[in-house]
KEBA-600537 format. One line per field, with one value per residue: residue number from 1; x, y, z of N, C-alpha, C, O in turn. Coordinates in steps of 0.2 Angstrom, whole numbers. Each point is the difference from the previous one (the first is absolute). Layout:
BEGIN
n <- [NUM; ...]
neast <- [X; ...]
nnorth <- [Y; ...]
nup <- [Z; ...]
caeast <- [X; ...]
canorth <- [Y; ...]
caup <- [Z; ...]
ceast <- [X; ...]
cnorth <- [Y; ...]
cup <- [Z; ...]
oeast <- [X; ...]
onorth <- [Y; ...]
oup <- [Z; ...]
END
This chain:
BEGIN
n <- [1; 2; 3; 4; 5; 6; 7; 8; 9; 10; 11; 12; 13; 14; 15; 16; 17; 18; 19; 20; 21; 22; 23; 24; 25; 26; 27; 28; 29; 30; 31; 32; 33; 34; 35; 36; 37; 38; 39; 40; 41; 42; 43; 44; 45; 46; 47; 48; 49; 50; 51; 52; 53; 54; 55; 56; 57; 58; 59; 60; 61; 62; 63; 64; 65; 66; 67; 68; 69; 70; 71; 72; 73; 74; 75; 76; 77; 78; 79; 80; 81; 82; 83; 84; 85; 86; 87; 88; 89; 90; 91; 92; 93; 94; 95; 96; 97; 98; 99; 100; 101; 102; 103; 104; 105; 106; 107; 108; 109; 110; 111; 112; 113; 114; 115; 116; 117; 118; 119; 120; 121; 122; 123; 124; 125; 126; 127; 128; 129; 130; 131; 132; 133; 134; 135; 136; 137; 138; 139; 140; 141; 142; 143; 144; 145; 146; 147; 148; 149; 150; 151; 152; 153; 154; 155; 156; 157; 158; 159; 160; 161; 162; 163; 164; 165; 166; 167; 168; 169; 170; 171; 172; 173; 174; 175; 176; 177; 178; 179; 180; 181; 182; 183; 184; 185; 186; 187; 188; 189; 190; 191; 192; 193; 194; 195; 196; 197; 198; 199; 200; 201; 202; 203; 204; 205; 206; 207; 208; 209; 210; 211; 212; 213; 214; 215; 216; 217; 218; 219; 220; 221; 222; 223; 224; 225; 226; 227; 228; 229; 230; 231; 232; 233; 234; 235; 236; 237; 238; 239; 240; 241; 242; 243; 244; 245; 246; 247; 248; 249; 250; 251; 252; 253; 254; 255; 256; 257; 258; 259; 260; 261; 262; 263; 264; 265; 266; 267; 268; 269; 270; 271; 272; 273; 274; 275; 276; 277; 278; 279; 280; 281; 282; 283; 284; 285; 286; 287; 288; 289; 290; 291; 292; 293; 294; 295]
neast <- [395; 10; 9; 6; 8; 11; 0; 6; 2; 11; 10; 5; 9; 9; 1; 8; 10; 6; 8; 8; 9; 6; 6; -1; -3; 13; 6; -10; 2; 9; 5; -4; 10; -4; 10; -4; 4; 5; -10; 10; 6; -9; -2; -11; 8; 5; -8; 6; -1; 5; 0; 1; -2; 0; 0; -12; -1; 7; -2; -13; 10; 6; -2; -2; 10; 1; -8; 6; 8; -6; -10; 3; 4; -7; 2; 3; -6; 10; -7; 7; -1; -3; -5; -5; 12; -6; 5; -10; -7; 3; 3; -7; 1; 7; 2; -8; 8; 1; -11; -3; -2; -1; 8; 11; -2; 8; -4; 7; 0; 0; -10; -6; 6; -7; -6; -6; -5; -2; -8; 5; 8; 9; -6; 9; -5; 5; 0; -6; 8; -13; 7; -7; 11; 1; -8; 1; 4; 10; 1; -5; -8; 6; -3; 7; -8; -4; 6; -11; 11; -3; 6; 9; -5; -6; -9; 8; -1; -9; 4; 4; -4; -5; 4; -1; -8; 8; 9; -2; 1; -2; -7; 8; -3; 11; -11; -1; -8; -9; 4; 5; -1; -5; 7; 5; -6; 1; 11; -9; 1; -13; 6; 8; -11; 11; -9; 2; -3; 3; 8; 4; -4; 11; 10; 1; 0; 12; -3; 7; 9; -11; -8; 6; -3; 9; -9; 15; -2; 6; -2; 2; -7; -1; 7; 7; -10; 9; -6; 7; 5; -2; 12; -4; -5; 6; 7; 12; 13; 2; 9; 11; 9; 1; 6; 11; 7; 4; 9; 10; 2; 7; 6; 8; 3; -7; -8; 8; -1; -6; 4; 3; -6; -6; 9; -8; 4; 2; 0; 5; 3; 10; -9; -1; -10; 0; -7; -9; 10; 2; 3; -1; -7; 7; 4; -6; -4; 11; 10; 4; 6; -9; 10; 6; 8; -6; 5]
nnorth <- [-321; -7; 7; 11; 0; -5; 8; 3; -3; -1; 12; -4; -5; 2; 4; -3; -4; 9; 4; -6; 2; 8; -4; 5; 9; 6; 5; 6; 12; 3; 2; 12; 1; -8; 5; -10; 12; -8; 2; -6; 10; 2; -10; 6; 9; -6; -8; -6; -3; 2; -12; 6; -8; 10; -2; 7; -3; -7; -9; -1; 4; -8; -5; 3; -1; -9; 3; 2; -2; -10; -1; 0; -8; 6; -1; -11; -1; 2; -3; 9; -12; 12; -10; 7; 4; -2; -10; -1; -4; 4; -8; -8; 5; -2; -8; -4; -3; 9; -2; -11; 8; -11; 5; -2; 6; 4; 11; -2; 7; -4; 1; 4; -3; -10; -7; -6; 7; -10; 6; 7; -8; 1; -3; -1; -10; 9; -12; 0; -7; -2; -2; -3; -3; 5; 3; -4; 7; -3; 12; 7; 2; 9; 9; 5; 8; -14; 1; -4; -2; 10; -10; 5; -5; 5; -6; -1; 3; -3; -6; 2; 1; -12; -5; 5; -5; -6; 4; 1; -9; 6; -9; -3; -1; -4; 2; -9; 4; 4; -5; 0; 11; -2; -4; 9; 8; -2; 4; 10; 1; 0; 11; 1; 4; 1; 3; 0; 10; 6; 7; 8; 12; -2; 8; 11; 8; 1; 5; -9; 7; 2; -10; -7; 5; 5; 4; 5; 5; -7; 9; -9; -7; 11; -1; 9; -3; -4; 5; -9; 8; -6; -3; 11; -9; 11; 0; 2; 6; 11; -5; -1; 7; 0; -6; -2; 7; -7; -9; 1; 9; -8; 5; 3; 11; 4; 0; 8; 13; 2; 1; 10; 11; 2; -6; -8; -7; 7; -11; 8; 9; 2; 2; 6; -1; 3; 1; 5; 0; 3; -5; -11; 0; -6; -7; -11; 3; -5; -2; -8; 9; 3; -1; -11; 2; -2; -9]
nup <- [1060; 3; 8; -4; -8; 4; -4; -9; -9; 3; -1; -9; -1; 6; -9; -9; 6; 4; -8; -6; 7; -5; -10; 12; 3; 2; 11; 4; -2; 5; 15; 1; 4; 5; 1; 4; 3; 3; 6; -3; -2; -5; -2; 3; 5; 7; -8; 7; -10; -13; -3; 5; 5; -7; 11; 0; 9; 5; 4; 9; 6; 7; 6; 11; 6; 6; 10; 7; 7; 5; 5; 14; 6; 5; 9; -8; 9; 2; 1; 0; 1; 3; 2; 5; -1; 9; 1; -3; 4; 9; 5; 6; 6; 9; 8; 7; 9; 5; -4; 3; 6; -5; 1; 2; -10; 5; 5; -8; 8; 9; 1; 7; 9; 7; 4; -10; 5; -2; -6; 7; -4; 3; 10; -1; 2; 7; -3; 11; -3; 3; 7; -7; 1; -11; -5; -10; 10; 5; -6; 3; -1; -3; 10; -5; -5; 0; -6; -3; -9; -8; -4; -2; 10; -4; -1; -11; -11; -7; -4; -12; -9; -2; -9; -12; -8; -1; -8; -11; 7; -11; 3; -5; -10; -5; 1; -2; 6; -9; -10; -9; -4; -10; -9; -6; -3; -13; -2; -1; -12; 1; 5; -5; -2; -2; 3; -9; 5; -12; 3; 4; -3; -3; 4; 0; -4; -5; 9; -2; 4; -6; -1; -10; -8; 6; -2; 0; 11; 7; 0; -3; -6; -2; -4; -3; -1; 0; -9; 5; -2; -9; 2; 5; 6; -3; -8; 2; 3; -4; -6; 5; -2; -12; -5; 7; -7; -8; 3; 6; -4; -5; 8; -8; 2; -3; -1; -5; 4; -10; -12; 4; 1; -8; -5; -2; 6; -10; -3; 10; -3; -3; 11; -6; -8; -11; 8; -1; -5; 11; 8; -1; 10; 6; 3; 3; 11; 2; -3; 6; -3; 8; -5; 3; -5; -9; 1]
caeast <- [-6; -4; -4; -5; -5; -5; -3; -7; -3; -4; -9; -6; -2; -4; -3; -4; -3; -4; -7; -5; -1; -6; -6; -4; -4; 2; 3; -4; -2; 1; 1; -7; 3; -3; 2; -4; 2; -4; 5; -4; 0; -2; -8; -1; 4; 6; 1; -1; -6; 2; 7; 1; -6; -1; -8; 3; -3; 7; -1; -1; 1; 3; -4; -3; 6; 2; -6; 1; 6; -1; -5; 7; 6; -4; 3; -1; 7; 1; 0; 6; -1; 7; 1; 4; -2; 1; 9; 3; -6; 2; 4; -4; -2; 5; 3; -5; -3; -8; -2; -4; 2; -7; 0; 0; 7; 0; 0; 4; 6; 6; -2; -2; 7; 2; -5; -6; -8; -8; -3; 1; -9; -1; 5; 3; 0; 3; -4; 3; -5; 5; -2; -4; 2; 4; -4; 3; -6; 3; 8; 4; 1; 4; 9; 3; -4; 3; -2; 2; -2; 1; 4; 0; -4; -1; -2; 4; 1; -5; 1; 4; -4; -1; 6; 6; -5; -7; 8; -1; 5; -3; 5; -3; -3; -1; -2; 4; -7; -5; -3; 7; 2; -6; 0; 6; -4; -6; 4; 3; 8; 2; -6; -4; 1; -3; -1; -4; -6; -5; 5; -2; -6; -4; 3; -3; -6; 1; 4; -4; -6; 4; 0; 8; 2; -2; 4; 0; -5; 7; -1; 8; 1; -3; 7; -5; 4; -3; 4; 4; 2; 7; -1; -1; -5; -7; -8; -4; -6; -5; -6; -2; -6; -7; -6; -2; -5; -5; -1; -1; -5; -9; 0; 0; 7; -5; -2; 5; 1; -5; 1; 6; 0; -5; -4; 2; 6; 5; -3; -6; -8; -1; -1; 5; -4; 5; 0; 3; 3; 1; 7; -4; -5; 4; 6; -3; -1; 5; 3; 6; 8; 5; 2; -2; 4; -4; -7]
canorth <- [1; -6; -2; 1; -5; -9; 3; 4; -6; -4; 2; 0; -7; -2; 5; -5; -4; 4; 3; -5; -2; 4; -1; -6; 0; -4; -7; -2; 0; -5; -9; -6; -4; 5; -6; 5; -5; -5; -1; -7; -2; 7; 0; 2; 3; -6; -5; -6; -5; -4; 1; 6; 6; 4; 5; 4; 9; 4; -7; 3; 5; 1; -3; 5; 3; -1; 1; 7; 0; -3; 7; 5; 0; -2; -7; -3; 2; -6; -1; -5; 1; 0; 2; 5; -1; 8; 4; -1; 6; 6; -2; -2; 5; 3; -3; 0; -6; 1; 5; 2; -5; 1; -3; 5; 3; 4; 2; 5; 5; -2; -6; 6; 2; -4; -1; 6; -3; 2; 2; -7; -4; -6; 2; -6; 0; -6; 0; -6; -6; -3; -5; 2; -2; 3; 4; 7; 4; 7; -2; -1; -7; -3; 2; -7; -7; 2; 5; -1; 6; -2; 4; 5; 3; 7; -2; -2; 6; 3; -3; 4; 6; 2; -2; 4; 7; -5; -5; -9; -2; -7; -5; 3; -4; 1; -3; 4; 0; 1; -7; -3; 3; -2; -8; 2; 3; -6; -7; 1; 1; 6; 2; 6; 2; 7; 1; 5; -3; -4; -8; -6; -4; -4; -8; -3; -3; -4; -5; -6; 1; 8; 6; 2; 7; 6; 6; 5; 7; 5; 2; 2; 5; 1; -2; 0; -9; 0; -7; 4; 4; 4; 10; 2; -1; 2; -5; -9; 2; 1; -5; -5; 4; 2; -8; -1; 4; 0; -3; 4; 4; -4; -5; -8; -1; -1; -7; -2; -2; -6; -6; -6; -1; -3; -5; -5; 0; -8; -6; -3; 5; 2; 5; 5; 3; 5; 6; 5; 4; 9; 3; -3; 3; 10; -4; 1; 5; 3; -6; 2; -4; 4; -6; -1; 4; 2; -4]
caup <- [-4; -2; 4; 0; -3; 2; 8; -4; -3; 7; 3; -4; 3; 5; 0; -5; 5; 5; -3; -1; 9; 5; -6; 2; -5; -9; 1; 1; -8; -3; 1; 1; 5; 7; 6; 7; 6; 4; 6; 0; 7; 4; 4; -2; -7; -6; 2; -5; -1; -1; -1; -5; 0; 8; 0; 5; -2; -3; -5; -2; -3; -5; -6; -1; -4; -7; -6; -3; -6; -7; -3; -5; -7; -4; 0; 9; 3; 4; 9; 4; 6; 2; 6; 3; 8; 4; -1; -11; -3; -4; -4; -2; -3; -3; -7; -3; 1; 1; -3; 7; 10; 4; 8; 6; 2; 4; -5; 4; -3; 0; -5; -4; -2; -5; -1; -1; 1; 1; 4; 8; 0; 6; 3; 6; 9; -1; 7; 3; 1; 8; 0; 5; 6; 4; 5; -2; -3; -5; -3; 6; 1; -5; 1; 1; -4; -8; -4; -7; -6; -5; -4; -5; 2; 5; 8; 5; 4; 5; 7; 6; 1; 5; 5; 3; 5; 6; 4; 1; -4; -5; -4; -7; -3; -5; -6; -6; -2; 7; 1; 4; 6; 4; 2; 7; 3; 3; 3; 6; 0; -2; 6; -7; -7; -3; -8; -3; 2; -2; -1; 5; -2; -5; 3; 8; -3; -2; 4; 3; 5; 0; 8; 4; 1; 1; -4; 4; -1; -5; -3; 0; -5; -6; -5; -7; -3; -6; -3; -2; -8; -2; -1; -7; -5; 3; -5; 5; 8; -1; -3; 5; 5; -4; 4; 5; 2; -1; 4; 8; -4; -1; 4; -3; 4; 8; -2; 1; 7; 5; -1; 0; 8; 3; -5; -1; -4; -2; -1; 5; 2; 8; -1; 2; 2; 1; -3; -3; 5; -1; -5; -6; -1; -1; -5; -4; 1; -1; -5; 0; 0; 5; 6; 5; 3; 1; 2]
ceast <- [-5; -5; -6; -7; -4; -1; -7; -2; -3; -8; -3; -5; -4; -4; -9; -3; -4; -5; -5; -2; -7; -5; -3; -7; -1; 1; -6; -5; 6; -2; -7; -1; -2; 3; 0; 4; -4; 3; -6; -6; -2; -7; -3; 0; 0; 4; -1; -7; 1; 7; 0; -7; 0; -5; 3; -3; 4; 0; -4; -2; 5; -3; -5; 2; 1; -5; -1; 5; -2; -3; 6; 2; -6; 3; -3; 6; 1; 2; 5; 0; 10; 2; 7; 1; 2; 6; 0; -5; 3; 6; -2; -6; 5; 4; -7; -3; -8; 0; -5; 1; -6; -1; -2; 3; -2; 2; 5; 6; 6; -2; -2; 8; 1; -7; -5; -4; -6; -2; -5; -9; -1; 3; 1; 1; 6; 0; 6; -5; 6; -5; -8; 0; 6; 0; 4; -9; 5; 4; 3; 0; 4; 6; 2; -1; 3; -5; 0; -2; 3; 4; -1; -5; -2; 1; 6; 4; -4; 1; 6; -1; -4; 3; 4; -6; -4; 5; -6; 6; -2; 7; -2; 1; -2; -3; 1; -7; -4; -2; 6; -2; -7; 0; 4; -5; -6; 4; 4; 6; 0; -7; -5; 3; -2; -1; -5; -8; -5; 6; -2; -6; -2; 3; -6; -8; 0; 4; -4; -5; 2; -2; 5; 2; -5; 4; -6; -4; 6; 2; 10; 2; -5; 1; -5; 3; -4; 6; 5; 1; 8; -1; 3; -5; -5; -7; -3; -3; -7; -6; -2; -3; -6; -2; 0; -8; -6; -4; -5; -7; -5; 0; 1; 6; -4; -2; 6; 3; -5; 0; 7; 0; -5; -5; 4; 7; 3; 6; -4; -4; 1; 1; 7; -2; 4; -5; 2; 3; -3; 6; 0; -4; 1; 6; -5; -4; 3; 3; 7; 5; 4; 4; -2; 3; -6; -8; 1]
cnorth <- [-6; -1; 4; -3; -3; 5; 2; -5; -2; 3; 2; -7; 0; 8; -4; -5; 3; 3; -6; -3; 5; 0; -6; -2; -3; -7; -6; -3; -2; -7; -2; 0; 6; -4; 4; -5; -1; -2; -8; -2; 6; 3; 3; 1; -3; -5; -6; -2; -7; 0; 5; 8; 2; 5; 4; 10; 5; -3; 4; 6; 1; -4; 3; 8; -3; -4; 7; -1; -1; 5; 4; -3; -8; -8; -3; -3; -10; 2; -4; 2; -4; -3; 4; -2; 6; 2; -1; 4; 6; -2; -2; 7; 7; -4; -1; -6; -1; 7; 5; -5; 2; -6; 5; 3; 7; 5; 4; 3; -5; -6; 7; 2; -4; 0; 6; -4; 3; 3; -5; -4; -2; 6; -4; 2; -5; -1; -7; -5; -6; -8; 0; -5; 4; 4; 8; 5; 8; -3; 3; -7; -6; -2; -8; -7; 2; 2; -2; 5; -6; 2; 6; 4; 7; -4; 0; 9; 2; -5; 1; 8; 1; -3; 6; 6; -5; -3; -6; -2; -8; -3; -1; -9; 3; -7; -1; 0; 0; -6; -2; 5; -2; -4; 1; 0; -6; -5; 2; 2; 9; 1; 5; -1; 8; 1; 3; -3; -5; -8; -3; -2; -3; -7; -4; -2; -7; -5; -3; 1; 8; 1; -2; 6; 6; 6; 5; 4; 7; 2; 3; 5; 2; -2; 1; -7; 4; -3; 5; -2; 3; 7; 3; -2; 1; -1; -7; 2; 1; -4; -4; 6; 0; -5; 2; 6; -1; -5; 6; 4; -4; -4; -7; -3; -2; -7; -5; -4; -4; -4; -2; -1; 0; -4; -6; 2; -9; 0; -4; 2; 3; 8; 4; 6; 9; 6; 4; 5; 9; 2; -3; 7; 8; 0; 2; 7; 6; -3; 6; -6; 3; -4; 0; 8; 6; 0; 1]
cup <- [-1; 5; 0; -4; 3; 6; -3; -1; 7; 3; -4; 0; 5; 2; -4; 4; 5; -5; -1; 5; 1; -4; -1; -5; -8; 0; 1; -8; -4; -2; 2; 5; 7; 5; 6; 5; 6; 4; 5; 12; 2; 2; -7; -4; -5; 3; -5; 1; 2; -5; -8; 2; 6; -1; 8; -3; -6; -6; -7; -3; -7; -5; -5; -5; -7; -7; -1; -5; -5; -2; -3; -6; -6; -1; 5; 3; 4; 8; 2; 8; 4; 9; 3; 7; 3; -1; -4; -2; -2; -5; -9; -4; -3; -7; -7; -1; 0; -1; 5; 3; 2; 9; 8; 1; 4; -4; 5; -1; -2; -7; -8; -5; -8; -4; 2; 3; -3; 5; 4; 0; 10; 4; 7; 5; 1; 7; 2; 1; 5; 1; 7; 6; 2; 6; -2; -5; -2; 0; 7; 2; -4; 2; 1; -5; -7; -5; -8; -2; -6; -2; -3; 0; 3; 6; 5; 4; 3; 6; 2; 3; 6; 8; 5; 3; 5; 6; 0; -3; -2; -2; -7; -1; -7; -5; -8; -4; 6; 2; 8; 6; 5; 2; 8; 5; 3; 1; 8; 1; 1; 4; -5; -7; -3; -6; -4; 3; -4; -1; 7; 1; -5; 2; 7; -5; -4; 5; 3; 6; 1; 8; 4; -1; 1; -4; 6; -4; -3; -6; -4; -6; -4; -7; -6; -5; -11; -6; -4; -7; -1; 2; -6; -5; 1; -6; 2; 6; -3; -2; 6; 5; -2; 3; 4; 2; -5; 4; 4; -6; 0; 5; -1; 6; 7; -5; -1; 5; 6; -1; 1; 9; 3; -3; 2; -6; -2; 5; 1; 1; 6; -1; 4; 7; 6; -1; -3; 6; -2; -6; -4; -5; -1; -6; -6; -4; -4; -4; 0; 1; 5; 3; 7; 4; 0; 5; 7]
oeast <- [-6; -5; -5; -6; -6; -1; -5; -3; -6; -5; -5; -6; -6; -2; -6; -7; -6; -6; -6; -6; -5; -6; -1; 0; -4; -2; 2; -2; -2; -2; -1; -6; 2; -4; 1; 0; -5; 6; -6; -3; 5; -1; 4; -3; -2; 4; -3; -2; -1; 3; -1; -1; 0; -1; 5; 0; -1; 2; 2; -5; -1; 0; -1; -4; 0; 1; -4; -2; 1; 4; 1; 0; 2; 0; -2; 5; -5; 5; -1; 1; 4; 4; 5; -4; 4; 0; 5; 2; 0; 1; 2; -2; -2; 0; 2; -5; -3; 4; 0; 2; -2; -4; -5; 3; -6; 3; -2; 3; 2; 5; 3; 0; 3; 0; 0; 0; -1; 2; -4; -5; -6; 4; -5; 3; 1; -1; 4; -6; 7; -5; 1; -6; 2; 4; 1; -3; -3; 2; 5; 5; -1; 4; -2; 2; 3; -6; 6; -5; 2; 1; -7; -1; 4; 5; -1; 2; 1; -2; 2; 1; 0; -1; 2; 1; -5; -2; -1; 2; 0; 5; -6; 2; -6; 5; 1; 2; 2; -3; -1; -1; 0; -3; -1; 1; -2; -3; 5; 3; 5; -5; -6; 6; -5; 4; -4; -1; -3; -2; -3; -2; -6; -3; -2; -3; -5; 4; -5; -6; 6; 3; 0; 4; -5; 6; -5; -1; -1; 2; 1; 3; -3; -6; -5; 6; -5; 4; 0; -2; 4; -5; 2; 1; -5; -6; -6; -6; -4; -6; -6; -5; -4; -4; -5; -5; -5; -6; -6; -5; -5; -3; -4; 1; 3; 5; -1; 1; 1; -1; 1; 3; 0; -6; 6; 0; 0; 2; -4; -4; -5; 4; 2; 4; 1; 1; 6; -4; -2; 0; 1; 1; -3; -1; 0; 1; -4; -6; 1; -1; 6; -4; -3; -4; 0; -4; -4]
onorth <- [0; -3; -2; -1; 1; -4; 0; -1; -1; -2; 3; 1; 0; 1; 0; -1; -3; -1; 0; -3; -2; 2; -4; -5; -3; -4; -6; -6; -3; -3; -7; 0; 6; -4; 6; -7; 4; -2; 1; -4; 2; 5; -2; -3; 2; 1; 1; 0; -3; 6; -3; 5; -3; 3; -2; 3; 5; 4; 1; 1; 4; 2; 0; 2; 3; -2; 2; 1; 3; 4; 2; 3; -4; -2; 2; 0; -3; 2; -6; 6; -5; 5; -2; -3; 4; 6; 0; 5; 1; 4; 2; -1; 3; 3; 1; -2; -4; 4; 6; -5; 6; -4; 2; 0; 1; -2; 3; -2; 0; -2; -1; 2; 2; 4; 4; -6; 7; -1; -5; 2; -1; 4; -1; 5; -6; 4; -2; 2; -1; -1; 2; -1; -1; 0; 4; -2; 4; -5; -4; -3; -6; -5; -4; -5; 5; 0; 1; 3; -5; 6; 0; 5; 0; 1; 1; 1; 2; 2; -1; 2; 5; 2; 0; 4; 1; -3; -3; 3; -5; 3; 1; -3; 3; -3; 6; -3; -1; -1; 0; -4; 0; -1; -4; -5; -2; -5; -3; 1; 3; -4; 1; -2; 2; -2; 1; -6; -4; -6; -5; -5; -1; -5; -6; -5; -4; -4; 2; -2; 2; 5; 2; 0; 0; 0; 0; 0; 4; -5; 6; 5; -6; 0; -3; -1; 3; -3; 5; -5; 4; 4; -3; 4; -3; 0; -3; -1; -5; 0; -1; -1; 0; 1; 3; -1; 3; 1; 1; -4; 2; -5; -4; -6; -3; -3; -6; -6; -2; -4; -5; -4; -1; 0; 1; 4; -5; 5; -4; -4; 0; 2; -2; 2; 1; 3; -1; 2; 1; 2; 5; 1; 5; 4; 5; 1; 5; -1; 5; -6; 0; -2; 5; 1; 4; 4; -3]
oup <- [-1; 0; 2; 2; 0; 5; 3; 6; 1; 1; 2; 0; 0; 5; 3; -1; 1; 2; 2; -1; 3; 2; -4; -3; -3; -3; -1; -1; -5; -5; 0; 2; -1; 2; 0; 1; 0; 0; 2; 3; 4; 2; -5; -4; -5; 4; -6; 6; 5; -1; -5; -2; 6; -6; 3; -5; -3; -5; -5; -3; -5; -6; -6; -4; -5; -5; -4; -6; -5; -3; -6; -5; -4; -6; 5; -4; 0; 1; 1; 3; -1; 2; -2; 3; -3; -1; -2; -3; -6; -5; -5; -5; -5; -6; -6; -4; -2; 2; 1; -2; 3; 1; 1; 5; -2; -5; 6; -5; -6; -3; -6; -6; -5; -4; 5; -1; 0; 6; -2; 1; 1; -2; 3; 2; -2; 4; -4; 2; 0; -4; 6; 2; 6; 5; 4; -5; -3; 2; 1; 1; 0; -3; 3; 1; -2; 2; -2; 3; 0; 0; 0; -4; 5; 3; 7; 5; 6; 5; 6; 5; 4; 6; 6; 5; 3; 5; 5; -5; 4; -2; -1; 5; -1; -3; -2; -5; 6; 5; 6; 5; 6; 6; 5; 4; 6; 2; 3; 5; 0; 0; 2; -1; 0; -5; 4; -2; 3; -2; 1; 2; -1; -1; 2; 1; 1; -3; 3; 0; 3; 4; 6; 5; -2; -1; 2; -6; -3; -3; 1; 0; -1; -1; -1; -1; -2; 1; -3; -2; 4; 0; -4; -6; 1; 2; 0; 2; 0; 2; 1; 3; 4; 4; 1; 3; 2; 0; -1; 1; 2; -1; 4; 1; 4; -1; 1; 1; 6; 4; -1; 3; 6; 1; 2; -5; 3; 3; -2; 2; 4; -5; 5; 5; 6; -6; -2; 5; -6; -5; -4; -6; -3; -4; -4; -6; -2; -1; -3; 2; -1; 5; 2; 5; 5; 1; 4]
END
């Protein structure tokens, strides 16, 4: 009998902790507090500035987000900026470490299990970039070279993916960030780097002499990128889908995005200079949360 008790007591407990976990919104209005994960090293998106400030289009969307909150729960709120890294981010959102992960996460079935997204602000090219003496103009051209990817990343199944439909067989080189995997690539220890297109265009614009690298015409994945959120909280989805689409209505999400990739950017002012892509623009168009297994 005693153990049934302490068994009741345990999941009522932790029934008490999941329901206050998914009442993102009380838990916000309580404490004041809007902690947004941040990812210090991802082109664009989300990136450090400087030592506690980060900015990046994802950055300012969620921010954006949460000057709606305040209009919601009629408070002002504090801005905590959380750094995540690629293997800690959905953990980091699940336990409730951060409230948005506003970086580059990929929006997909196997991720959808644990975590909720927003309807898809970005959508990604994930492309190879090579050193431009290498004399490498395709991924055929690969066979036998080594290859950086990022821990924790989509990039590395699509390249075993395409390994198994091209018989190229890449040697892998894992980085445990995209800074670390690019450096593989500009110190010669690595023949390509694969990675979400607007991250190695922001690296190759910001590296000492960008007309050392070439980024292939290849094309490896599509990937809807948008900001993930707890699952089951669907009052919160709702609040950060209303900004993303009232953003995308008054077209305030196209100015967004110019200023963070086709404008001079902090620190340096260097432009990134990325288009707005089709599929961006269709994404937009339509404002959905379909993962990548649809596209």
């Amino acid at each position: 009998m005693k153990t049934f008790f302490k068994l009741a007591i345990l999941m009522a407990m932790t029934c008490s902790a999941t329901a206050h976990a998914s009442d993102t919104l009380q838990k916000i209005k309580d404490s004041g507090i809007v902690k947004l994960g941040v990812r210090p090293d991802t082109g664009a998106l989300s990136y450090a500035i400087s030592d506690g400030k980060y900015g990046g289009f994802h950055v300012a969307v969620c921010l954006a987000a949460v000057a709606d909150l305040e209009k919601q729960l009629a408070k002002k709120l504090t801005v905590e900026f959380i750094p995540v890294t690629s293997q800690g981010r959905i953990h980091s959102v699940m336990s409730g470490a951060v409230d948005m992960e506003c970086g580059v996460t990929t929006n997909n079935s196997a991720r959808q299990k644990d975590v909720a997204f927003a309807v898809t602000t970005y959508v990604e090219e994930v492309r190879v970039v090579v050193r431009a003496d290498s004399g490498i103009t395709s991924i055929s051209q690969l066979n036998g070279k080594t290859v950086a990817t990022t821990a924790g990343t989509t990039s590395i199944p699509l390249l075993r993916k395409h390994e198994r439909g091209n018989s190229v067989d890449l040697k892998e080189i894992i980085g445990k960030n995209d800074t670390a995997s690019f450096a593989l690539l500009a110190e010669g220890k690595a023949d390509a780097y694969v990675m979400d297109g607007q991250i190695v265009a922001s690296y190759i614009s910001s590296s000492k002499n960008p007309a050392m690298f070439r980024l292939l015409d290849e094309v490896l994945s599509v990937e809807p990128i948008a900001i993930m959120l707890r699952k089951d909280d669907a009052p919160f989805k709702a609040a950060v889908d209303g900004t993303i689409k009232s953003l995308i209505k008054s077209g305030e999400i196209n100015k967004l995005y110019n200023t963070w990739f086709n404008s001079p950017i902090p620190p340096n002012q260097v432009k990134v200079g990325l288009p707005l892509s089709g599929a961006t623009k269709k994404a937009w168009a339509d404002p959905n949360d379909r993962p990548v297994e649809t596209y």
